[in-house]
C-alpha positions as CSV (number, residue, x, y, z in Angstrom):
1,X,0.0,0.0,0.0
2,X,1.2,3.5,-0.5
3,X,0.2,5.5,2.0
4,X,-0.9,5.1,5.8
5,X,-4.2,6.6,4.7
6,X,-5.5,4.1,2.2
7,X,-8.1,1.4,2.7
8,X,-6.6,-2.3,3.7
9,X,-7.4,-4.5,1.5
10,X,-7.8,-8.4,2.6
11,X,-9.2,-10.8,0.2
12,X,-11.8,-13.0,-0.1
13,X,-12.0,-16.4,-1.5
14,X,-14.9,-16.4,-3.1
15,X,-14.7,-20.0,-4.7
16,X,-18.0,-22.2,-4.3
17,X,-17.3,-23.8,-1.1
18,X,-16.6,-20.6,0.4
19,X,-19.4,-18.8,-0.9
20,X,-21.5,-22.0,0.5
21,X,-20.0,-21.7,4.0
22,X,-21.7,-20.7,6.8
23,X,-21.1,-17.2,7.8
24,X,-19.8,-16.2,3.9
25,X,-21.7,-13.3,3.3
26,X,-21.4,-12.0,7.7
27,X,-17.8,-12.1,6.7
28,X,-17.8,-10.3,3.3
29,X,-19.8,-7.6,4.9
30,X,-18.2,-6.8,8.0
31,X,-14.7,-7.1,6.2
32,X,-16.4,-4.9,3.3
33,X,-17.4,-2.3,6.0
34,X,-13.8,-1.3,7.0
35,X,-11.4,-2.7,3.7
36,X,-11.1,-3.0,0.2
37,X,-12.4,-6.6,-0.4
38,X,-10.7,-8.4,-2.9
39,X,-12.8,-11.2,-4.8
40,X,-10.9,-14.2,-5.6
41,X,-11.4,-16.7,-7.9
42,X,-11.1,-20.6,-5.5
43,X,-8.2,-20.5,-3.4
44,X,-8.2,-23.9,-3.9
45,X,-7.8,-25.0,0.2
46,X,-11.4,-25.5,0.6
47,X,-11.6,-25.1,3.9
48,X,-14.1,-22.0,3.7
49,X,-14.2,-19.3,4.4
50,X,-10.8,-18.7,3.5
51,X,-9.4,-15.0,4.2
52,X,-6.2,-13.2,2.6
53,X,-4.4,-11.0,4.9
54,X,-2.6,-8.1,2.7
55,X,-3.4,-10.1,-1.0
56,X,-0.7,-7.7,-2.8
57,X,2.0,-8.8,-0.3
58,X,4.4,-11.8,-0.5
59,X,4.1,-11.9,3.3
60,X,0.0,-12.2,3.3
61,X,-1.3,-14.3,5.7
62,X,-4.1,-16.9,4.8
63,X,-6.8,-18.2,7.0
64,X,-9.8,-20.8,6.3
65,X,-12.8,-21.2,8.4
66,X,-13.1,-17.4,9.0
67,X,-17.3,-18.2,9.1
68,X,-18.6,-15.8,12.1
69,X,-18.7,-12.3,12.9
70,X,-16.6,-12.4,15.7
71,X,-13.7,-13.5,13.5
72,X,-14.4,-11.3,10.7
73,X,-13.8,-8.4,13.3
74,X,-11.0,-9.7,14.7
75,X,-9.5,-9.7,11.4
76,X,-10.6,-6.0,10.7
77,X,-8.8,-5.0,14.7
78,X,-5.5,-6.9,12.7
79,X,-5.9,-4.5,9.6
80,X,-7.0,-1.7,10.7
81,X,-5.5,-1.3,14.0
82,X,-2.2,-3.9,13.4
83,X,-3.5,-5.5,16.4
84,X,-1.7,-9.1,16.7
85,X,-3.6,-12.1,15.2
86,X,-5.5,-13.3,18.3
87,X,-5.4,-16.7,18.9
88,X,-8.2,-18.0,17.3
89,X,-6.7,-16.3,13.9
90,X,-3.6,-17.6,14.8
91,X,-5.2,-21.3,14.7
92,X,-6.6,-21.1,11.4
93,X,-3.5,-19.2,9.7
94,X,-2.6,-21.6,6.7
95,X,1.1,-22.5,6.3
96,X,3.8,-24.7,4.1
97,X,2.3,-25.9,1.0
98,X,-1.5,-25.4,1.6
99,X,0.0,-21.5,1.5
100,X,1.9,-22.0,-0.7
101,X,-1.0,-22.9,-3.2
102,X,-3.0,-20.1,-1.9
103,X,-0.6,-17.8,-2.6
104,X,-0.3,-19.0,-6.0
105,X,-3.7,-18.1,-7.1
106,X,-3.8,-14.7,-5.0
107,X,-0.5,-13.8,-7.3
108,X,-2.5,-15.1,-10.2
109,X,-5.8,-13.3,-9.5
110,X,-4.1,-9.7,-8.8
């Protein structure tokens, strides 16, 4: 990002099993109401719904089963306010080659 000011952006898997997950759209709109959500194509981790920390970034963070409210603001509190990951988040971070993959298609998508 260029500037302190701009909107985070986080993306969103929005692959069928994610958009069938419970929780999908609570997610999109509280993420929507405080970032720039990034729709992206499946993430291909299927373990929905799947979250991209700071898409644009080779150090993005990736997290699956993001399905409730309570999450989706805890993510926001980590964008917004670079709040550590609590540990819940920290839990469903995605690492080695499932990330890996992710990562792939993110780089792909953008």
């Amino acid at each position: 990002m260029s500037s302190s000011s701009a909107t985070p952006e986080v993306g969103l898997c929005t692959g069928k099993d994610c958009r069938q997950a419970n929780g999908f759209r609570t997610v999109q709109r509280e993420l929507g109401r405080a970032c720039a959500v990034l729709d992206l194509p499946c993430l291909d981790v299927c373990e929905g719904v799947v979250v991209v920390i700071e898409p644009r970034s080779s150090e993005s963070v990736v997290l699956e089963r993001v399905g409730t409210r309570a999450l989706a603001l805890e993510v926001v509190d980590h964008v917004i306010d670079g709040d550590p990951l609590a540990s819940r988040l920290r839990k469903r971070r995605l690492s080695g080659a499932k990330r890996a993959k992710a990562r792939r298609r993110v780089e792909r998508a953008l």
